[in-house]
N, CA, C and O atoms as a MOPAC input file, in Angstrom:
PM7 MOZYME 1SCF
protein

 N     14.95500 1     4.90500 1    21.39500 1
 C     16.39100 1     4.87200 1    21.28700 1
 C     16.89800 1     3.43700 1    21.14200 1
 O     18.08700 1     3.20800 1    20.92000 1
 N     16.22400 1     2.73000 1    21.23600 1
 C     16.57300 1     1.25200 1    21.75200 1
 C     16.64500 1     0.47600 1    20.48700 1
 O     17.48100 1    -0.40600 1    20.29500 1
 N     15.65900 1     0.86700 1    19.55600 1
 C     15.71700 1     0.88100 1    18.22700 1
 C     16.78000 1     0.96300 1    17.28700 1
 O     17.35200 1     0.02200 1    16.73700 1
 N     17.00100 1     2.26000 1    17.14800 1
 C     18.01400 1     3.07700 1    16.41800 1
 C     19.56600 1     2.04800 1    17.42100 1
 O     20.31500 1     1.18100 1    16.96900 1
 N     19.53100 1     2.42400 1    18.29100 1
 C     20.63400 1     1.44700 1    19.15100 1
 C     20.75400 1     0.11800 1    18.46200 1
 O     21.92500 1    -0.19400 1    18.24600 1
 N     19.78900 1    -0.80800 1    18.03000 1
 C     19.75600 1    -2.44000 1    17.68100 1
 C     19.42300 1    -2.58600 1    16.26300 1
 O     18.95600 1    -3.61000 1    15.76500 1
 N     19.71500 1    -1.40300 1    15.58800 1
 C     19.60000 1    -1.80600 1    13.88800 1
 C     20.54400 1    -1.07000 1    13.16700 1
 O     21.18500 1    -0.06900 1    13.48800 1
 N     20.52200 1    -1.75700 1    12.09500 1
 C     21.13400 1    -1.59400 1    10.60800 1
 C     20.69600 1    -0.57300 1     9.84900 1
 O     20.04500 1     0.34000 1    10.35600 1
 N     21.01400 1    -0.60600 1     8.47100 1
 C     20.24200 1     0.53800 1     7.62300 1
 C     18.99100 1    -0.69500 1     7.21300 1
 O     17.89800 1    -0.19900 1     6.94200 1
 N     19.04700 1    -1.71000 1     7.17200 1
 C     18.10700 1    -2.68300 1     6.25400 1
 C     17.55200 1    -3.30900 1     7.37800 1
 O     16.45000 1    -3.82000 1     7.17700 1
 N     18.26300 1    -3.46000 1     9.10400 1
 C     17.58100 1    -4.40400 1     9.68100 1
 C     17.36600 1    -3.72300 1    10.92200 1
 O     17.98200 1    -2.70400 1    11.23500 1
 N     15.84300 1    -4.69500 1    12.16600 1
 C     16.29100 1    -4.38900 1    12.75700 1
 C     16.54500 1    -5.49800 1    14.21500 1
 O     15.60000 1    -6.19800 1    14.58000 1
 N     17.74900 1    -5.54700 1    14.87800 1
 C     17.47900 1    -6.77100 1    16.13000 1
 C     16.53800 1    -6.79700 1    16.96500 1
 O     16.82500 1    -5.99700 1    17.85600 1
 N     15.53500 1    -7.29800 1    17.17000 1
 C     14.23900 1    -7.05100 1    17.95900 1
 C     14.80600 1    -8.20600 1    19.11300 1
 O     14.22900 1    -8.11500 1    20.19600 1
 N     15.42200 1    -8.83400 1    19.05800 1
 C     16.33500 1    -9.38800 1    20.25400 1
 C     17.32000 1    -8.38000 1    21.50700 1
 O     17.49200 1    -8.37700 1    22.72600 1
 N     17.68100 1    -7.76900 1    20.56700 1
 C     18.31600 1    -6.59800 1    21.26700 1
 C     17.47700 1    -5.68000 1    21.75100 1
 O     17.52400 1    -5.32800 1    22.93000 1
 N     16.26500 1    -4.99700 1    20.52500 1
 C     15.23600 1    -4.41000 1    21.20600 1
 C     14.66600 1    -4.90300 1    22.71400 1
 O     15.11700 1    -4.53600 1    23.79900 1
 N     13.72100 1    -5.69400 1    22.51600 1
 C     13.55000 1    -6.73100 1    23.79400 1
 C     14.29800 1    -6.42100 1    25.26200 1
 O     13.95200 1    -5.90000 1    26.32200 1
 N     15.51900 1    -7.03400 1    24.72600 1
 C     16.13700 1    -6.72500 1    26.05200 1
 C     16.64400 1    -5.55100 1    26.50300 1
 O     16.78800 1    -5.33400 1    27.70600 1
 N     16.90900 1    -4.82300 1    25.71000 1
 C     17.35400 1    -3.46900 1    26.06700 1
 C     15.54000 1    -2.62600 1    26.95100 1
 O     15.53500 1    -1.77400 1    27.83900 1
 N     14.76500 1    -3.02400 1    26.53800 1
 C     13.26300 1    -2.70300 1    26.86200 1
 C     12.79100 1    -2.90900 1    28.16300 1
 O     12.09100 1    -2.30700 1    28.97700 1
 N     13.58800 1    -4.26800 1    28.06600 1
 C     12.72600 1    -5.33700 1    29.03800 1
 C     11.47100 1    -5.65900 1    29.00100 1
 O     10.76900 1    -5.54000 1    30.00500 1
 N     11.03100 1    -6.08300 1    27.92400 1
 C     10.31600 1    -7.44700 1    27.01800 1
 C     10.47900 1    -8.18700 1    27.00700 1
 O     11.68300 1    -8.43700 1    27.07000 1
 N      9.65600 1    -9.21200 1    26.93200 1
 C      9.63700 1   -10.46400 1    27.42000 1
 C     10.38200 1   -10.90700 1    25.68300 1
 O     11.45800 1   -11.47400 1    25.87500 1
 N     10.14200 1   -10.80800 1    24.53000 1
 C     10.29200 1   -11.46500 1    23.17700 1
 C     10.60300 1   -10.36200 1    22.49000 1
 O     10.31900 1    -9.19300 1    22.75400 1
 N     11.42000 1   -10.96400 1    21.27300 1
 C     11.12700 1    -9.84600 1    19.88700 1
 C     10.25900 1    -9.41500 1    19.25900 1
 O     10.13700 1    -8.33000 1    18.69100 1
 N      9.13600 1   -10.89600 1    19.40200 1
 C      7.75200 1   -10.56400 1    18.98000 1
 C      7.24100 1    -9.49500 1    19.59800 1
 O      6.90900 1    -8.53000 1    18.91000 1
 N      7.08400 1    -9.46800 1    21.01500 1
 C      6.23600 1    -8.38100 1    21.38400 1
 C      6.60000 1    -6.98700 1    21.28400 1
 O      5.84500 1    -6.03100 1    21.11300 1
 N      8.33400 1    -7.00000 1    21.46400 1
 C      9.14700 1    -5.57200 1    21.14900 1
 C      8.62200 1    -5.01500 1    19.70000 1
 O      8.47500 1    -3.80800 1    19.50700 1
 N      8.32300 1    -6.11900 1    18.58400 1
 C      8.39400 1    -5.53700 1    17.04200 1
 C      6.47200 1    -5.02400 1    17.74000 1
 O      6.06100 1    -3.86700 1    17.65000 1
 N      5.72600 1    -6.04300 1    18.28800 1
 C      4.11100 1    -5.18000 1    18.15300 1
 C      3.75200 1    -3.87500 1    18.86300 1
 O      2.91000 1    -3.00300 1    18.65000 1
 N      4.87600 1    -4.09700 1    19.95300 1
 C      4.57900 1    -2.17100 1    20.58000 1
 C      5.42700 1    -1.72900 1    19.85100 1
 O      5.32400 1    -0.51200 1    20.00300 1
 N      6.27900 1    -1.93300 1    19.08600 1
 C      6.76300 1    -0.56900 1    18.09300 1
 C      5.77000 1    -0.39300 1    17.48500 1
 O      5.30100 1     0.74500 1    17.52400 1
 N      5.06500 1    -1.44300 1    16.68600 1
 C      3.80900 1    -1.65600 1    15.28200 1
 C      3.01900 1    -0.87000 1    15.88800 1
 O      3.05300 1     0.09100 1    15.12000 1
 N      2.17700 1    -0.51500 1    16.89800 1
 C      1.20300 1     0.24400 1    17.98500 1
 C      1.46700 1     1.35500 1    18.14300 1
 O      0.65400 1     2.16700 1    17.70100 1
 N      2.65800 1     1.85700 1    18.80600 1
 C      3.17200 1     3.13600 1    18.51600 1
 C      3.64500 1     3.82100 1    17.36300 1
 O      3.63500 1     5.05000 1    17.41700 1
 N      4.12700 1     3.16900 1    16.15300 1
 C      4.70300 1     4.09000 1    15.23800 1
 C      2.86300 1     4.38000 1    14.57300 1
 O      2.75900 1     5.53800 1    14.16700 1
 N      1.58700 1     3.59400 1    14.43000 1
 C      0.49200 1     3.08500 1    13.93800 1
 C     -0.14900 1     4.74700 1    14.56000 1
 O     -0.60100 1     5.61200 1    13.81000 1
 N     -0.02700 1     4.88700 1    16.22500 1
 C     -0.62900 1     5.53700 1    17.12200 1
 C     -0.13700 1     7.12500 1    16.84000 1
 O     -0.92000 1     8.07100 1    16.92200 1
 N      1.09000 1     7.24300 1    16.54400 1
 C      1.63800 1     8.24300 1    16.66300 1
 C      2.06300 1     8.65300 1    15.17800 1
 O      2.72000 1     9.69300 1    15.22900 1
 N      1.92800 1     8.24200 1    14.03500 1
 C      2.66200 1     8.46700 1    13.09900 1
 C      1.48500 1     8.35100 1    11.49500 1
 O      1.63900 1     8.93500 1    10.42200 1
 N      0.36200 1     7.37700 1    11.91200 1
 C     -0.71500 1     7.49800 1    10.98100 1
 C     -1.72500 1     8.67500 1    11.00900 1
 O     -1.69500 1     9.55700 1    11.86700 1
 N     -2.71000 1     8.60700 1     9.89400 1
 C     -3.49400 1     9.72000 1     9.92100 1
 C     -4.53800 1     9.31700 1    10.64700 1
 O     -4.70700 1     8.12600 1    10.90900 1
 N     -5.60100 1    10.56100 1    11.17200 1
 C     -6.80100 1    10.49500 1    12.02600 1
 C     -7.86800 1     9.83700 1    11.18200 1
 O     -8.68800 1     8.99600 1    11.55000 1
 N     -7.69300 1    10.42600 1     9.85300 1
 C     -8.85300 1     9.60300 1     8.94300 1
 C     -8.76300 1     8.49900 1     8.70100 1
 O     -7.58000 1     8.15800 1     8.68400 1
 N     -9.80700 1     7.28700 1     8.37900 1
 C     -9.48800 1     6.02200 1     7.72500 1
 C     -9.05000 1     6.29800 1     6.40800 1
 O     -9.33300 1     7.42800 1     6.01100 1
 N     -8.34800 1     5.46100 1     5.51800 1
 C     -8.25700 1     5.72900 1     4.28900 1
 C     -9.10100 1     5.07800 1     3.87300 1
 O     -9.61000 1     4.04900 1     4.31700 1
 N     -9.43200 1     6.06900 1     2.34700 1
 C    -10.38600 1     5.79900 1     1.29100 1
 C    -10.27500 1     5.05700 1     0.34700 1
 O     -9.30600 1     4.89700 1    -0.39500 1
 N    -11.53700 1     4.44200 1     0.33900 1
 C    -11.17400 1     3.56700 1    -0.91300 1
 C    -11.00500 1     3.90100 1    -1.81000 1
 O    -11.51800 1     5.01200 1    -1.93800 1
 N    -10.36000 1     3.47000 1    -2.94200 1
 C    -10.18600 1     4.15800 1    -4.49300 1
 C    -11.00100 1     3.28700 1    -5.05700 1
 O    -10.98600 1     2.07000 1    -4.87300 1
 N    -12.04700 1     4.16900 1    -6.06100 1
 C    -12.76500 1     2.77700 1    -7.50100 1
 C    -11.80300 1     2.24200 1    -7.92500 1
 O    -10.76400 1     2.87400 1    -8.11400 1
 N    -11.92300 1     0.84900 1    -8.19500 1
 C    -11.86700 1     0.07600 1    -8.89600 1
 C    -11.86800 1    -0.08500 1   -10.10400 1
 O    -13.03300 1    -0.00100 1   -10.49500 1
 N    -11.15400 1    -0.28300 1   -10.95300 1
 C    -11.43600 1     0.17900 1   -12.23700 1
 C    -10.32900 1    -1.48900 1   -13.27600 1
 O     -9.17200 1    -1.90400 1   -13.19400 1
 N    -11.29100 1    -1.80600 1   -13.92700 1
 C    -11.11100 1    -3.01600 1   -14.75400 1
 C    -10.15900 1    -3.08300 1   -15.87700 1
 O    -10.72700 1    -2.84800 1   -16.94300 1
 N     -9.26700 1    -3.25400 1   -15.95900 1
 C     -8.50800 1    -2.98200 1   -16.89400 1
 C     -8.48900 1    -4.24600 1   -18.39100 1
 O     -7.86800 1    -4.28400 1   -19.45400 1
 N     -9.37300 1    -5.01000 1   -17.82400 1
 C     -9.25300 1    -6.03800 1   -19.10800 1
 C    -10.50900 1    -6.00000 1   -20.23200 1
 O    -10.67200 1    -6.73100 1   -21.20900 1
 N    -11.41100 1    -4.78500 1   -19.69700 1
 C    -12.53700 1    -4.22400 1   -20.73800 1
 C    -12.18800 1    -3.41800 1   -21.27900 1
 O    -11.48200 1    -2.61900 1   -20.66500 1
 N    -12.43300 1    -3.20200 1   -22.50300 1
 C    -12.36000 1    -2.48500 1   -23.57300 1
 C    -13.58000 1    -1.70900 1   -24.26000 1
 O    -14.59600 1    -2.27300 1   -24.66600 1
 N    -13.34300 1    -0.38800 1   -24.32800 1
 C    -14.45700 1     0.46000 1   -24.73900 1
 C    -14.89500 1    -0.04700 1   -26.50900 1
 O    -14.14800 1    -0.52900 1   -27.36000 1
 N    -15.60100 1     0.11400 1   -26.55200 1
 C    -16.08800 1    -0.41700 1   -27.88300 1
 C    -15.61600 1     0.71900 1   -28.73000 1
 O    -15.79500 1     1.84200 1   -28.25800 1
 N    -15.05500 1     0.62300 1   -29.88000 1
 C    -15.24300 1     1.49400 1   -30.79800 1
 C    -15.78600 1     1.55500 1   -32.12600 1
 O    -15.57400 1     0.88300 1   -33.13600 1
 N    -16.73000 1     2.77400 1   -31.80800 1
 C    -18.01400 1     2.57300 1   -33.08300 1
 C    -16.79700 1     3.78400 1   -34.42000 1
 O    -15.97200 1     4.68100 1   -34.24400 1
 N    -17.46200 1     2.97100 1   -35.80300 1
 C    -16.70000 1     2.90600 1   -36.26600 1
 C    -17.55800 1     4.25500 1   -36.93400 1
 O    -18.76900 1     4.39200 1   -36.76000 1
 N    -16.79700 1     5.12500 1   -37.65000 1
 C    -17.00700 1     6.28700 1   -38.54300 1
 C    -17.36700 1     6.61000 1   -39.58400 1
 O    -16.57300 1     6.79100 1   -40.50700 1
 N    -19.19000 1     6.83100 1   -39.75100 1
 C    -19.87200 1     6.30300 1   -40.73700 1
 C    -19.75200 1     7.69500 1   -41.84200 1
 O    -19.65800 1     8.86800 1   -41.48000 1
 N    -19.79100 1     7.12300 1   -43.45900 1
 C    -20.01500 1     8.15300 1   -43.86700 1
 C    -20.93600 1     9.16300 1   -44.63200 1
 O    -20.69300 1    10.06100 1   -45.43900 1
 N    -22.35800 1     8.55700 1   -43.93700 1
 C    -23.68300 1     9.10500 1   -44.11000 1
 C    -24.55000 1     8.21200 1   -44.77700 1
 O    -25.77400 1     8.17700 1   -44.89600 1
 N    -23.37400 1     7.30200 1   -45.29500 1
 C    -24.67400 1     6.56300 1   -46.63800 1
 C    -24.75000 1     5.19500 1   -46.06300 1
 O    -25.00500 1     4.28500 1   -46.85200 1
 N    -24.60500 1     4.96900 1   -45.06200 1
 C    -25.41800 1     3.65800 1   -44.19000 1
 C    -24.45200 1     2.40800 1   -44.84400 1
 O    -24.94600 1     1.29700 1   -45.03900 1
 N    -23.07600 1     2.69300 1   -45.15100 1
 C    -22.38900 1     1.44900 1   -44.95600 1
 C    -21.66700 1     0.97500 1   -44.47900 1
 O    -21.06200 1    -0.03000 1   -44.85100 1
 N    -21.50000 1     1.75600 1   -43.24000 1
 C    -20.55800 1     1.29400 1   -42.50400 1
 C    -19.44200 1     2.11100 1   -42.42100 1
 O    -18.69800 1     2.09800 1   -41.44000 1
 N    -19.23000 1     3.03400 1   -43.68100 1
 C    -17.80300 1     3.80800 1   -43.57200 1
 C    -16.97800 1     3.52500 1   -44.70000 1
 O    -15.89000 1     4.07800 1   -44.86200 1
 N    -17.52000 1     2.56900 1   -45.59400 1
 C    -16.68800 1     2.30700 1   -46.85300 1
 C    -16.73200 1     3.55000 1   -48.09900 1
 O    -17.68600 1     4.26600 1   -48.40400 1
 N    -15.50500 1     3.52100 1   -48.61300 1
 C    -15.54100 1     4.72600 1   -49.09100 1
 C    -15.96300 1     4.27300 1   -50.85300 1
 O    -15.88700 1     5.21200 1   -51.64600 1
 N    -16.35900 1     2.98900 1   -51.39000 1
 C    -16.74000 1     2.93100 1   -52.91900 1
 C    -18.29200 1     3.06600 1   -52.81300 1
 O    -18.98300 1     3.06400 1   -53.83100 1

């Protein structure tokens, strides 16, 4: 409640948090929120990594031959 009590739509007072808490700092008010929202609000699984995937290679493209071994030229 102490939260919702000491913020904005964009911010929030972790000064106000703090003391409304009775915390010693803002710092420590913002890391037990970070702990609890982390504890209570993330998933059980680790997340997965996604491949990796290179975007500055380029697949080669073989060019479309037309039987008579030149490459694709049509004279």
């Amino acid at each position: 409640m102490a939260i919702i009590k000491n913020s904005t739509v964009t911010n929030i007072d972790w000064d106000g948090v703090a003391r409304d808490l009775g915390v010693s700092t803002a710092n420590a008010a913002n890391c037990q929120w970070r702990r609890f929202k982390k504890a209570k609000f993330s998933d059980a699984s680790p997340p997965t990594k996604s491949a990796k995937t290179n975007g500055s290679k380029k697949r080669a493209v073989e060019e479309m031959s037309d039987g008579d071994g030149d490459g694709g030229s049509e004279e």
